[in-house]
N, C-alpha and C positions, 0 to 999 in steps of 0.2 A: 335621497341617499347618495348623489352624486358626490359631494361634500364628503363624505365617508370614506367614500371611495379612492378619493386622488388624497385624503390626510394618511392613507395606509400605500401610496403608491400606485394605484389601478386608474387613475383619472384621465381622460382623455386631454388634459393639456399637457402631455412630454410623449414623445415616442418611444417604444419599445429600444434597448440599445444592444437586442442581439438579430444578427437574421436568421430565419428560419431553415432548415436544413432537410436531409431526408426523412422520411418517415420513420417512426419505433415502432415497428407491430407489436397487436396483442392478439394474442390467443384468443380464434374466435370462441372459444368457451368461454372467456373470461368479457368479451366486449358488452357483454347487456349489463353488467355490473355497473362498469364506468361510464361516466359523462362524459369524459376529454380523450382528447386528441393528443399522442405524444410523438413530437419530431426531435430531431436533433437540432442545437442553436450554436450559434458562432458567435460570439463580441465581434460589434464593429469594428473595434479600434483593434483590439489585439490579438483576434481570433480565440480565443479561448472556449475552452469546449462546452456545453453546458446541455440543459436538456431544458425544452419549450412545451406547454401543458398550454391546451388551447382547445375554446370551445364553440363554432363555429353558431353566431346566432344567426336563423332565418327568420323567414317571414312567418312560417309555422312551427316553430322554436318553443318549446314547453316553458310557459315565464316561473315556473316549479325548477327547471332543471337549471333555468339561467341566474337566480337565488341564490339556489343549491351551490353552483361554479363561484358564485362571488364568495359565499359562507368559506365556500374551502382557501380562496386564495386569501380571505381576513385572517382565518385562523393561522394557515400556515405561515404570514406574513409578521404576527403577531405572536405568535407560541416562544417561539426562537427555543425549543429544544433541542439538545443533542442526537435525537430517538426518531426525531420528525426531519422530514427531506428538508433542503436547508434552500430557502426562500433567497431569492437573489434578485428579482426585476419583476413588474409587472404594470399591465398595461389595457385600456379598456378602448373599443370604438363599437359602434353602432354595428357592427358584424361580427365582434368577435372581442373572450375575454384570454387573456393569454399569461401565463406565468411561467418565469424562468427559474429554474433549479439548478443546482448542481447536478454533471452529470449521471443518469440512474439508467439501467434496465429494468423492465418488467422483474416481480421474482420470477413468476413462472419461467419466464425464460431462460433467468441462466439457473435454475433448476435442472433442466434439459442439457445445457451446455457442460455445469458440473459433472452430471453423468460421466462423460468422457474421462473423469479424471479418478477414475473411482470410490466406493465405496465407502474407505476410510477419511476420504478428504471430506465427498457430500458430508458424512457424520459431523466433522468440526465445521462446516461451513453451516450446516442447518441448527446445531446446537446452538453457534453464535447467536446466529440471528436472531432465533427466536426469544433467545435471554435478551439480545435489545430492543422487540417491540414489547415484549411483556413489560422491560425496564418503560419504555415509551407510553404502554399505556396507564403505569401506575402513574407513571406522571400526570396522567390527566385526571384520572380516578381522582389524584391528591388534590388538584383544582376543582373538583368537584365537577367536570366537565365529561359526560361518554363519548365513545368515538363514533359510535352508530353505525359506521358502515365499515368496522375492521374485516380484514381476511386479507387470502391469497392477491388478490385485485387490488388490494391496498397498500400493499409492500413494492418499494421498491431498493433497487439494490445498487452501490455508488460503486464508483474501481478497484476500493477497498475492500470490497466481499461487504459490507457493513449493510446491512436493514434498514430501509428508513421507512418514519408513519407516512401512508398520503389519505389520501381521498376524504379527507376531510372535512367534505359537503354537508354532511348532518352531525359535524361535532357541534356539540352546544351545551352549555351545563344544565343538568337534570333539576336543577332548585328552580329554576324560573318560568313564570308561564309561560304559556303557548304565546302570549300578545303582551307587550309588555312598554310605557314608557319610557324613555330614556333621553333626558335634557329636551321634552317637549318631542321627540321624535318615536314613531312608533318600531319599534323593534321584536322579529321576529325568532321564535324557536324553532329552529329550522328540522331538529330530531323531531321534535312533540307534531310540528306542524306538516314535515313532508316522508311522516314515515312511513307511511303506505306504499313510498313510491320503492321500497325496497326489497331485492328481491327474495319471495315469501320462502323457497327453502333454506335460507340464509337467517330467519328471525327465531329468537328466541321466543318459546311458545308462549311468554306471557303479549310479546309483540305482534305473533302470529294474532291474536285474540283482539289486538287495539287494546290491552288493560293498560292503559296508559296510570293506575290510579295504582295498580301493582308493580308499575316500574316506580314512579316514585317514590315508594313505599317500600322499597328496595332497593339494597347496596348499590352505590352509583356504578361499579363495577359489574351486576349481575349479565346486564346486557352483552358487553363485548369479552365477560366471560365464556359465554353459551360460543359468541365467535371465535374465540380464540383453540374453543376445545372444535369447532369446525375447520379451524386453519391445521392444525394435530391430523386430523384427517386425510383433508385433503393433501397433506406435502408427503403423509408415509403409507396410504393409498388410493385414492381417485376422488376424482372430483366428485363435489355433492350437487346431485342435481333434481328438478322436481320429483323423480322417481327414485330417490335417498328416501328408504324405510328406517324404521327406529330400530329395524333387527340391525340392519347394515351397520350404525353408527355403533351399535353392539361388538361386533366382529374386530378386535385388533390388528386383525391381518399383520402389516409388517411393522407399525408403531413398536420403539423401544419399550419394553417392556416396562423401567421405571415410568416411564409416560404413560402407560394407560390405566393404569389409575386416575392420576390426577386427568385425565380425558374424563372418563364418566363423574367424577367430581366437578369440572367444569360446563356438564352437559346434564347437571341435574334438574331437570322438571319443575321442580319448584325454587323460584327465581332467591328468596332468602337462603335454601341451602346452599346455592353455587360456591363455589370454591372460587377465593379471591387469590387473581394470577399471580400478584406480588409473592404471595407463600409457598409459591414455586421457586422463588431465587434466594431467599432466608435461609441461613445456616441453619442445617438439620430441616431442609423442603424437600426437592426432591433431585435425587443422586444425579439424574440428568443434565442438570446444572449445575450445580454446588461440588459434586466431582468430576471434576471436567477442566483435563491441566491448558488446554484451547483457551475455555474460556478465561482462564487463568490470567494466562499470558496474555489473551487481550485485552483487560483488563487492569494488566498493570502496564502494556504499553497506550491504555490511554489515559494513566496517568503520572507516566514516565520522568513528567518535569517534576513531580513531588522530591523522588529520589534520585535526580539526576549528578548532584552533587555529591551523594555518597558513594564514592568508586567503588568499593569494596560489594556493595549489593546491584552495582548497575553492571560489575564481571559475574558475579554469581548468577545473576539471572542471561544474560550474555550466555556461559558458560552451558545454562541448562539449557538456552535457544536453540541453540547451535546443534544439538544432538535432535531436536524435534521439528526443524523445520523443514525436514523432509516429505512428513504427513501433513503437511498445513495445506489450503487451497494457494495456487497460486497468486492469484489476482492479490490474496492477504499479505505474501511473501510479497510481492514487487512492488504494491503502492502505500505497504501499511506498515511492513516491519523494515524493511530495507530504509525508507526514509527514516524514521523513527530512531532508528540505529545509529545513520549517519548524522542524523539531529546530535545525539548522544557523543558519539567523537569529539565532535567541534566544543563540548565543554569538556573535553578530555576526558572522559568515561568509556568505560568496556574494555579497553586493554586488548589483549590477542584474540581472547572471545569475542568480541565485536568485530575483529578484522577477519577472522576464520568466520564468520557467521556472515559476513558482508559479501564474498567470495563466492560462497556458497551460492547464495541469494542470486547473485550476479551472472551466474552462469545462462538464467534467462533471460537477459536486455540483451534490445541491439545497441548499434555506438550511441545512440542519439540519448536513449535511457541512462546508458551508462554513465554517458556525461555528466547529466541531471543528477543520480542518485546516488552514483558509486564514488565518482572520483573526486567531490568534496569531502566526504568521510574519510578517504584513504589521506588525503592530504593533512587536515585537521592530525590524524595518525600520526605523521611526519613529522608535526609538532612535538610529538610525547619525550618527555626524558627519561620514560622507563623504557630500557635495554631490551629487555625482553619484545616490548611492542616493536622495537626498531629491528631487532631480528625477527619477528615475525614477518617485516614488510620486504625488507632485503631477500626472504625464502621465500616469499609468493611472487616476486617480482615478473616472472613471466605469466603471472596468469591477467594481472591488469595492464601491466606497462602498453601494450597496443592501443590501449583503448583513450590513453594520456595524450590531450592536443596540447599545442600552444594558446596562454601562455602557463599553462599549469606543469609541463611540463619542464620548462626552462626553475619555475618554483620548485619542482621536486629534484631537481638538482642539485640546486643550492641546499638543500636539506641532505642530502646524500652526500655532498661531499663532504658534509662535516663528520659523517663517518670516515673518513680515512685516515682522520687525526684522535678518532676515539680511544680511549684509554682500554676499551675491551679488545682484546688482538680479534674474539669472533666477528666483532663489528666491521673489523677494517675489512676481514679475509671477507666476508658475506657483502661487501659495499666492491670492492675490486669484481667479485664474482658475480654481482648485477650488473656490469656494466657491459657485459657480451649480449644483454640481452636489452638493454635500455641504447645501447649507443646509436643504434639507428634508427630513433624517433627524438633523441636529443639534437637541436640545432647543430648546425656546421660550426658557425661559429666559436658553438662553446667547445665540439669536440678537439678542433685543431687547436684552441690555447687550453682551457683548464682541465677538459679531459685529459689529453697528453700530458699536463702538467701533475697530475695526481696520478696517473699509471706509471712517472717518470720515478719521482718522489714514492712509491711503492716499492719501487726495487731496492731501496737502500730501508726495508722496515727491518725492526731486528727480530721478528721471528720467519726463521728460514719459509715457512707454508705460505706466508702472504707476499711474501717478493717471488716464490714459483710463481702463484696464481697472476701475477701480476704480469711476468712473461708470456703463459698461456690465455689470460686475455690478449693481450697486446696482440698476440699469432690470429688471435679466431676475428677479432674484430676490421684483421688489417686489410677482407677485401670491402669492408664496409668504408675506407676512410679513400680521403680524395688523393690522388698521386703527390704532389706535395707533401701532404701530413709522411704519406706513407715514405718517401725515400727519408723527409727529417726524422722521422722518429726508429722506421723497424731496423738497420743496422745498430748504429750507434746503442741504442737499448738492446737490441739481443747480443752484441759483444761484448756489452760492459757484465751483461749476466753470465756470461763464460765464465769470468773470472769469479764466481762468486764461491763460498765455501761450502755452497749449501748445495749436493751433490745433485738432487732433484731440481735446483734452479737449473743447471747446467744441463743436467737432460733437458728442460723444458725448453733451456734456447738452443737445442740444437733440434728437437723436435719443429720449434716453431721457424727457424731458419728452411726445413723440410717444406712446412705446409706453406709456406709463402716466396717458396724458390720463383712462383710465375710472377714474381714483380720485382725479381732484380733480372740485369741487361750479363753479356756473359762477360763484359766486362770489371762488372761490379761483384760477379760469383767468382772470377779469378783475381780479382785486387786485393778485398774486400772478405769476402765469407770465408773460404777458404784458407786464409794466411790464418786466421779467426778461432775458424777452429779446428785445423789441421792438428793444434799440442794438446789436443784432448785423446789422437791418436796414438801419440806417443807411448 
């Protein structure tokens, strides 16, 4: 079998290429379930975060369980679903078999963690999920293959909020024998062959019995049917454990109501009537799914590139984000829609709904995230020829500009300054009126030539509002500039504003000559200001 092993990546001739990291607990309720061991892993090379599945062989090591561990890391290695935790490295030695994933939690655990975030968000975080392992196991169902050991213990959960299949150990297709040939090699059915080993409140009663002759002989799905209506259970009231009666699995307790139907339909007795999971996610199944604007939405952001090109439905959907991403989980909001979003920019999609919905979002990162997620999208933005989107970014301009390093910023400059030649006067006056709040994370360099050159060229625009604003930046920004800047440019610019016809310009240089009186000398206030604008007394 060794051969096997290293043509799917498990062979002891390469070493593993993450290190291992701290420990993941599991709920000791949930530990007799699972075979493996889960820590946290690192990439050698680039640290990148991942999660390590690992199964510690000894000298008294069940050769059932250490089978079991290979079965899961073939399939998982080998399925390559969207549904299933997504297989990344793996690695075998004479102590131990080890698989690296994408990083995941336990469900259980952030189950417990969700709590925190209430009631409304658990609802779209548990409805998701469970619409992608039911999508997950139809997938197998359609290969003809059961999962044999689904449930709570088998779900895990990525950064995304997103579900993924694991435990994998006794997946195996239900059409082939227990022992079977294969290019001269004997090949086992790991369901048919180690299901005994699983645990007995957890089996569907035809399993419970060994009728291995009535599982065949039924729906490939009836198995992790019966599981699934026990995963139902367990996430909307308590765990099931050997002292779970038939009454109890009876009692809906706090199960949605659309759900517990389809519970006793997946929990029926006799293995031919169970209710196949799939006809819970089919137009006209059940309202749990199928109405449900969560699932909606996730669902067209994971297929987002389809209609990426069509503007028109990527702001409409944008539009309706933007008002519901307040009830979403968070973890969905920062790693799933906020990318996704900014993906969408950069082909120039979403418009101001994408930027008001990116903001939003944004509110939860620190700089380090923000850099990552936010401030390619805003930029891409920057790009847009439509007006609207560019006054959209010019009025939010204080809520991201802090967050702008070099060299994205010296880029977003150059994009900014070409507002103050735009043909929209809102453009120029909203571009003049960001720059009290951008100039002090914009370079020195750029401030002392083409800033001052665009506030200068401002003061001669021909509608009277934007040559004011132009003064009363130049006053608010002026203890930000270096003393240089500041003796070349704040006289000479607030005199010539004196002169202007535009009666508000004139208040504004005389206001601003007021708030920047501590940076002239007293003989530049009696040379200088005062001759200035002493015939405004007159």
């Amino acid at each position: 079998m060794s051969s096997l092993w290293k043509a799917i990546g498990l062979g002891g001739g390469k070493e593993l290429n993450y290190d291992i990291g701290d420990p993941i607990p599991i709920s000791d309720e949930y530990k007799y379930r699972f075979n493996w061991q889960i820590n946290k892993g690192y990439h050698k090379v680039d640290k990148t975060e991942a999660t390590v599945f690992h199964y510690e062989i000894k000298p008294n090591s069940s050769p059932e369980a250490i089978e079991l561990c290979k079965n899961c890391v073939k399939r998982s290695r080998t399925l390559m679903l969207p549904t299933v935790l997504k297989y990344i490295d793996g690695h075998e030695t004479p102590t131990g078999i080890y698989m690296v994933t994408e990083p995941v939690k336990p469900l259980h655990t952030v189950l417990m963690e969700m709590e925190e975030e209430g009631e409304g968000k658990m609802k779209e975080f548990t409805s998701w999920g469970l619409y992608s392992v039911i999508q997950g196991l139809e997938h197998l169902h359609m290969g003809g293959k059961v999962h044999g050991n689904f449930g709570i213990h088998s779900i895990f959960v990525n950064k995304c909020g997103d579900w993924k299949l694991f435990g994998l150990d006794w997946c195996s297709p239900l059409d082939t024998p227990l022992v079977a040939m294969n290019d001269g090699k004997m090949e086992v059915n790991h369901f048919k062959q180690y299901h005994t080993l699983l645990p007995n409140e957890l089996k569907a009663p035809e399993l419970l019995k060994g009728n291995m002759a009535m599982i065949e002989s039924s729906p490939v799905y009836a198995v992790d049917a019966w599981a699934l209506g026990l995963l139902f259970f367990e996430i909307f009231n308590q765990q099931i454990t050997s002292t779970t009666t038939p009454a109890d699995l009876k009692n809906p307790g706090n199960m949605p109501r659309p759900l517990f139907g389809a519970f006793m339909g997946l929990i029926s007795h006799t293995a031919k009537l169970r209710m196949n999971p799939s006809k819970l996610l089919v137009e006209g199944g059940n309202d749990y799914f199928t109405d449900n604007e969560y699932i909606q939405v996730q669902m067209q952001l994971e297929n987002i590139a389809l209609f990426m090109k069509d503007h028109l439905e990527m702001e409409t959907f944008f539009r309706k984000l933007e008002h519901m991403v307040s009830s979403f989980p968070k973890m969905n909001c920062k790693y799933k829609i906020l990318p996704k979003i900014a993906e969408a920019t950069q082909f120039g999609s979403g418009g101001t709904a994408a930027l008001t919905t990116i903001l939003k979002l944004a509110e939860q990162l620190n700089t380090e995230e923000y850099q990552t997620l936010v401030i390619p999208g805003i930029m891409a933005l920057y790009q847009s020829r439509d007006p609207n989107v560019r006054i959209k970014l010019l009025q939010t301009v204080p809520m991201y500009v802090a967050h702008v390093k070099e060299p994205s910023m010296s880029q977003m400059w150059q994009h900014l300054s070409s507002g103050f030649t735009s043909q929209f006067a809102e453009i120029r006056e909203l571009s003049i009126k960001a720059l009290v709040h951008m100039v002090a994370h914009i370079p020195e360099r750029l401030v002392s030539t083409e800033v001052m050159k665009q506030i200068w060229q401002m003061q001669t625009d021909k509608e009277g509002g934007i040559r004011t604003n132009a003064v009363i930046c130049l006053g608010k920004i002026a203890p930000m500039l270096s003393h240089s800047v500041r003796e070349k440019m704040l006289i000479p610019s607030f005199t010539r504003s004196l002169k202007d016809p535009f009666h508000h310009s004139r208040i504004a240089c005389c206001n601003s000559f007021a708030a920047t009186v501590e940076f002239y000398s007293d003989q530049v206030l009696a040379g200088q200001v005062l001759p200035a604008v002493a015939p405004l007394c007159a």
